[in-house]
Steps between C-alpha positions, in 0.01 A plus 500: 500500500675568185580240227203381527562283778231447769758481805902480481465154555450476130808703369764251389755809461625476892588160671489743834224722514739764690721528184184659326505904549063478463469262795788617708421917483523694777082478546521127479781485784316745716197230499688207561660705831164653616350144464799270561421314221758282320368597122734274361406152700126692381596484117671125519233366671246677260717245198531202671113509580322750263316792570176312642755245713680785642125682597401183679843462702465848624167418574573190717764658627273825619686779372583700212870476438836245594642698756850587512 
């Protein structure tokens, strides 16, 4: 992560994470397709709940992304 930032939900430059060229690259799009995973609904809930929040929904929930 650059800027120092632990995860994009930290950057206050985008509102919408797909407006920022780091998190939507080509790489990062190919992920969110092979994994259908909505990286987006990933990053809001990740700063509505925190880091630790966000590791214990995905834990309740039993998986390791919001799917798309």
């Amino acid at each position: 992560m650059t800027e120092g930032y632990a995860t994009c939900a930290d950057c206050k430059q985008h509102d919408d994470p797909a407006a920022c060229g780091m998190f939507n690259n080509i790489i990062a799009r190919l992920f969110g397709l092979l994994f259908r995973s909505d990286r987006a609904a990933c990053i809001r809930q990740i700063k509505s709940l925190g880091v630790q929040g966000h590791a214990v929904a995905m834990a309740e929930a039993r998986c390791q992304t919001i799917r798309k």
